[in-house]
C-alpha positions in Angstrom: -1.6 -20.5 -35.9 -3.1 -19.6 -32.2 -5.2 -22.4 -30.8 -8.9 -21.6 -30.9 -10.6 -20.2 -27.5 -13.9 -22.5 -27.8 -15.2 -25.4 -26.3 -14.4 -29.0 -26.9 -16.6 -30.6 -24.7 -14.6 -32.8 -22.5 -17.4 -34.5 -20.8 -16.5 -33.0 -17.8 -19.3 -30.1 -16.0 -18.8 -27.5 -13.4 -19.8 -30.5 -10.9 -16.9 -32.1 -11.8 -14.3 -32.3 -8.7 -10.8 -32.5 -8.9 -10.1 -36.2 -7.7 -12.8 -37.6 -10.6 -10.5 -35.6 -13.6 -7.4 -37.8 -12.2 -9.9 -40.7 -11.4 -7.9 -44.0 -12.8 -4.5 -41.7 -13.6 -1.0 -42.0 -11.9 1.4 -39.0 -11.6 3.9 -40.7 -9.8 6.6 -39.7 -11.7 5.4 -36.0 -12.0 6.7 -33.2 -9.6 4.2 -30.0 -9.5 4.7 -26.7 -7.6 1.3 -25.4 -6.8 1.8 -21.9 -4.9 -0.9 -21.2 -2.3 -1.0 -25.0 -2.1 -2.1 -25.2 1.7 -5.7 -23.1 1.3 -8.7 -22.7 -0.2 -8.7 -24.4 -3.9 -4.7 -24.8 -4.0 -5.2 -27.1 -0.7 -7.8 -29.1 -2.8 -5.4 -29.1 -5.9 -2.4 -30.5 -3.5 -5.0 -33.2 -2.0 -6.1 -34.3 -5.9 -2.2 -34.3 -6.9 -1.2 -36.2 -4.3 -3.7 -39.0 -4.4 -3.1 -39.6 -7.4 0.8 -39.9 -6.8 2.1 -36.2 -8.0 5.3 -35.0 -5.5 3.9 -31.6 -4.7 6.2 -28.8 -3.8 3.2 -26.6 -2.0 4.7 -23.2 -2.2 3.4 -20.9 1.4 3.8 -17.2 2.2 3.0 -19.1 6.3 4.9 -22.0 6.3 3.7 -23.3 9.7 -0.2 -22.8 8.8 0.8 -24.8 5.7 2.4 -27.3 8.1 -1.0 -27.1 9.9 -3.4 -27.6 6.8 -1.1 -30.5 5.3 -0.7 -32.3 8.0 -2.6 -35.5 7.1 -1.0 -35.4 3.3 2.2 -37.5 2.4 4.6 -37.0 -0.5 4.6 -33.4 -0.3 7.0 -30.5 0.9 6.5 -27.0 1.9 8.5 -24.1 0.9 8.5 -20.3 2.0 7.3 -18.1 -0.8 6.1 -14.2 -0.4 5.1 -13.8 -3.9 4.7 -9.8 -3.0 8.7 -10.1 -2.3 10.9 -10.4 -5.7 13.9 -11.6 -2.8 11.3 -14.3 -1.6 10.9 -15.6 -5.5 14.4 -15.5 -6.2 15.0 -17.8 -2.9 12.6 -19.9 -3.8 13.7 -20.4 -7.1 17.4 -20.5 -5.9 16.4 -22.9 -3.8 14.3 -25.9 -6.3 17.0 -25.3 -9.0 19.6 -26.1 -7.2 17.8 -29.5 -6.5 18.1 -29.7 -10.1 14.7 -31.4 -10.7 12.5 -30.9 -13.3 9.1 -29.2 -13.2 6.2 -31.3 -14.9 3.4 -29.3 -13.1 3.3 -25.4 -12.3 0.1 -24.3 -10.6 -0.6 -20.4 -9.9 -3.2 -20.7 -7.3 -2.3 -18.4 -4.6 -4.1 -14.9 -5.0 -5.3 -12.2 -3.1 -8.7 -10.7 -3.8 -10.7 -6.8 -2.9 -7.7 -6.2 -0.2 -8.1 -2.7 1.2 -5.4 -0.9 -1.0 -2.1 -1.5 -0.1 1.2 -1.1 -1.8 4.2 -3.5 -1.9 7.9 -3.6 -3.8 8.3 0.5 -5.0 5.0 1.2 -4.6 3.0 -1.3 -6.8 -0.5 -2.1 -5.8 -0.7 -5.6 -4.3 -3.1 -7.6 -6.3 -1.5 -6.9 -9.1 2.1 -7.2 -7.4 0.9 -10.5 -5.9 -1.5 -12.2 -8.4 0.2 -11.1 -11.4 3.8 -10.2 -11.1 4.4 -12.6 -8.2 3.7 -15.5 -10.5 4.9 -13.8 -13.3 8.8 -13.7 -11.9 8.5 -16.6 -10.2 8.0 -18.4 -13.9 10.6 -17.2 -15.4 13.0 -18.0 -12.5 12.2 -21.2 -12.8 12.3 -21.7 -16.5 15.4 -23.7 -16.8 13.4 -26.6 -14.4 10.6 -25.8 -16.6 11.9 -26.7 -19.9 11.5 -29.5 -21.8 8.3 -30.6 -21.0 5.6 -29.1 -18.8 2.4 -27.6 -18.4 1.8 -24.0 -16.4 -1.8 -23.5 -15.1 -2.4 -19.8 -14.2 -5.5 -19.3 -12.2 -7.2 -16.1 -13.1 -10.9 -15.1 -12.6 -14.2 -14.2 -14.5 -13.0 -11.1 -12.7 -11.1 -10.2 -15.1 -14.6 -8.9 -17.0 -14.6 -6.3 -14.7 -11.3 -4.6 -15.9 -9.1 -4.5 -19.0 -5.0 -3.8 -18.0 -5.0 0.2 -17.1 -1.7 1.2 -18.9 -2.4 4.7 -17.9 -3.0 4.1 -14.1 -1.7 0.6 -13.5 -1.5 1.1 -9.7 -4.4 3.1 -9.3 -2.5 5.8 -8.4 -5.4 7.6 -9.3 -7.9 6.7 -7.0 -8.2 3.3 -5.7 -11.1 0.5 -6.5 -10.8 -2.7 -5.0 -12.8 -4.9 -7.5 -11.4 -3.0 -10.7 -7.8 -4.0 -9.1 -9.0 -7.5 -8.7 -9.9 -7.9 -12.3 -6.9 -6.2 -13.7 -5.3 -8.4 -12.1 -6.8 -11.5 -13.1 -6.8 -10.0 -16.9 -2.6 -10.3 -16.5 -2.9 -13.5 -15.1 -4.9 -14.6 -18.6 -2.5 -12.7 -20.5 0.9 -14.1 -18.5 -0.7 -17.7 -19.6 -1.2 -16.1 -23.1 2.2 -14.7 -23.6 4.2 -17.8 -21.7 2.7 -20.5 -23.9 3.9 -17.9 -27.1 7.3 -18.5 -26.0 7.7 -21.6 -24.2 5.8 -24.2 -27.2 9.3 -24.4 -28.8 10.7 -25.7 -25.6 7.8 -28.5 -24.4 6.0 -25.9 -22.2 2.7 -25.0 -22.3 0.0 -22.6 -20.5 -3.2 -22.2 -19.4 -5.0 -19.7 -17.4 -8.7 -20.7 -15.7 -11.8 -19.8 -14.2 -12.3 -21.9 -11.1 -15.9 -20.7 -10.9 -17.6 -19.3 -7.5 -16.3 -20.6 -4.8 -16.2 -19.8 -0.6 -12.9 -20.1 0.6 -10.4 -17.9 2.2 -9.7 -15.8 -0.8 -13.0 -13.7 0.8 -11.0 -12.8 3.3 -10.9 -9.3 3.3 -14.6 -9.0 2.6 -16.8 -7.7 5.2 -19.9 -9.8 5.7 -22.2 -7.4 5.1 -20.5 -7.0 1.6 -20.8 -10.8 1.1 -24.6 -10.7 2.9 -25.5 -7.6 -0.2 -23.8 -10.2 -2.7 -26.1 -13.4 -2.0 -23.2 -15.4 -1.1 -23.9 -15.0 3.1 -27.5 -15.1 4.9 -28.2 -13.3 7.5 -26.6 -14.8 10.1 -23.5 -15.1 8.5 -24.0 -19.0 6.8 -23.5 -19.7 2.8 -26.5 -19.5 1.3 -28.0 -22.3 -1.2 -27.2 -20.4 -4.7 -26.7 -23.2 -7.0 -23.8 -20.9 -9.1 -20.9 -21.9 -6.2 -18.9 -24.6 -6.8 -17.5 -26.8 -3.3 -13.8 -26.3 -3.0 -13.4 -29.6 -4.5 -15.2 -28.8 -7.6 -13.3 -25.2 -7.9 -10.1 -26.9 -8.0 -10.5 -29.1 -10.7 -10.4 -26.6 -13.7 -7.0 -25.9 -13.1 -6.5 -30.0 -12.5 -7.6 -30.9 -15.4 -5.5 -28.4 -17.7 -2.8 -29.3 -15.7 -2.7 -32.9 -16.7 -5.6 -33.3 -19.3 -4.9 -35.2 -22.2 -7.3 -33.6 -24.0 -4.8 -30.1 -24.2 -2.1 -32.5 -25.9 -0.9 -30.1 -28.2 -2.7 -27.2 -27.2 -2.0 -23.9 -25.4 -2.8 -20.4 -24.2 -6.2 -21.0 -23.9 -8.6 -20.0 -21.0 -10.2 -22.9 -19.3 -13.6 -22.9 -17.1 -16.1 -25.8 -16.0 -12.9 -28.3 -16.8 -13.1 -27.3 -20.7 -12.1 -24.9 -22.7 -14.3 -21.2 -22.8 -15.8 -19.4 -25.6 -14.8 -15.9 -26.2 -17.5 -13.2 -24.9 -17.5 -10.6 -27.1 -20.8 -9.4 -26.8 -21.2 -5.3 -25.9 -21.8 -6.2 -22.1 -19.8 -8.7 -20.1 -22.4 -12.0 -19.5 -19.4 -12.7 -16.8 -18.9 -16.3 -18.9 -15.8 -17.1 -20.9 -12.9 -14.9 -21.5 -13.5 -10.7 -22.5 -11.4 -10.4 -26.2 -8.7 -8.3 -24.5 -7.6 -11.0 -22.0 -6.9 -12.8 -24.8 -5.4 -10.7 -27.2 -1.6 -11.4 -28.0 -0.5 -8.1 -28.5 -1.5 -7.1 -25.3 0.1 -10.6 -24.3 3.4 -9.3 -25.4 3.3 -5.6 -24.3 2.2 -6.9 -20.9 5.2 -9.5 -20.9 7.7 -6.5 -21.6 6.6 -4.1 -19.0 6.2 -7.2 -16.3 9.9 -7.9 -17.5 10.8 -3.9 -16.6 8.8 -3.5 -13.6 10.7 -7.1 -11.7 14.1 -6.9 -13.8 13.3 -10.3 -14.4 13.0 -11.9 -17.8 14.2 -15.5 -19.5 13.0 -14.7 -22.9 15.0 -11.7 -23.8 15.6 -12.7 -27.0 12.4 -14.6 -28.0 10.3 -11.9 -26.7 10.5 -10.1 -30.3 8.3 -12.5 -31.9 
């Protein structure tokens, strides 16, 4: 029987940072891959990891900025990974399995976000390439490091409200929206976490997909800031504004922390997280942007998403299992 998608109030808040969930805990016996690992929330989910003993594999499309933003941070290693590149996953993956390690932590945390449209691969749109598919081969890649006991964290969005997966146009060949490719994106990632944690339970893994809340980092990159200004998030003259609804990097990152080593998930699975617990469905007839839309957590479209993922990148380690 699927787990239930409602709260369990873990005592944690949306002020909760990422070092107070592993307050008092010792990983040091835990490896984790977080991808993105150098930047924005992934840096802060390294940082947390770290001090708390984790060996982090930090996963970088720009090795030497990673080099750059780790710099001060022991116990970790860096690793080139172009998640828009299926021949940069599979050298990646070559690469960790052949250290023949095992995999306790998996974080997805590299993303792009409202990119101007671009296309990557044979032509897929790049948020979806990137966010979704990216993630989605590198997974099953590294399943054989994965099994037997882990946890995979997929960080999606309360972007994905804004768009359900577009079967008919899934790379807006049709006319191109930024913020609609966001969220459709975002909607795989819940679903990859859905679908993964479907077939991987028999074999010790489990998934989760989060929210990490609102949060100024680099993922803003390709925003102009008179967008961001329009938004509320920017003043005038260019400076974060005091809207009590963003989280601190620190606080963004620990979501995907805490369902990465929390306890609490013992026995639980492909659920969407946010605010460190675990999120009620929205089903009401407008999006409140809170908790997860019914169709990012639908299994069916779980599975159907898994198949075609497995067509479009040739990759799949669940040939036989995906039938359930």
């Amino acid at each position: 029987m699927p787990d239930k998608q409602s709260p369990i109030r873990s005592g944690f808040t949306a002020a909760t940072t990422a070092a107070e969930i592993l307050e008092g805990r010792d990983l040091s016996n835990f490896t984790a891959i977080v991808t993105g690992g150098h930047s924005g929330l992934g840096l802060e989910t390294t940082r947390a990891l770290t001090g708390a003993g984790a060996r982090v594999i930090v996963a970088a499309r720009n090795v030497q900025a990673a080099r750059e933003k780790l710099s001060d941070m022991t116990n970790i290693e860096i690793e080139k990974l172009d998640l828009a590149d299926l021949a940069s996953i599979h050298r990646f993956a070559q690469r960790f399995l052949e250290s023949h390690r095992h995999i306790d932590i998996l974080i997805g945390s590299a993303a792009i976000m409202a990119c101007p449209e671009t296309r990557v691969g044979p032509g897929w749109e790049a948020q979806f390439a990137t966010n979704h598919l990216g993630h989605y081969a590198l997974i099953n890649l590294l399943w054989p490091a994965l099994k037997g006991g882990s946890r995979v964290v997929a960080v999606s969005s309360a972007g994905h409200h804004w768009s359900d997966i577009r079967w008919d146009d899934l790379h807006f060949d049709d006319g191109y929206d930024k913020w609609l490719a966001y969220g459709q994106s975002k909607t795989a990632v819940a679903l990859l976490a859905l679908q993964l944690d479907q077939l991987g339970q028999k074999d010790g893994v489990r998934a989760f997909s989060v929210h990490p809340g609102k949060i100024l980092t680099p993922l803003q990159r390709h925003l102009p800031q008179e967008e961001m200004i329009a938004a509320g998030w920017l003043d005038q003259n260019g400076a974060p504004t005091a809207d009590p609804s963003f989280k601190t990097p620190q606080q963004g990152a620990a979501t995907q922390v805490w369902a990465a080593t929390s306890p609490q998930l013992d026995g639980k699975g492909g659920l969407y997280c946010e605010d460190c617990d675990i999120a009620a469905l929205d089903e009401g007839e407008q999006s409140s942007l809170v908790g997860v839309r019914p169709y990012a957590a639908d299994r069916q479209q779980a599975k159907r998403l898994w198949a075609l993922s497995a067509q479009l990148t040739g990759v799949n380690s669940f040939e036989a299992s995906n039938e359930r």
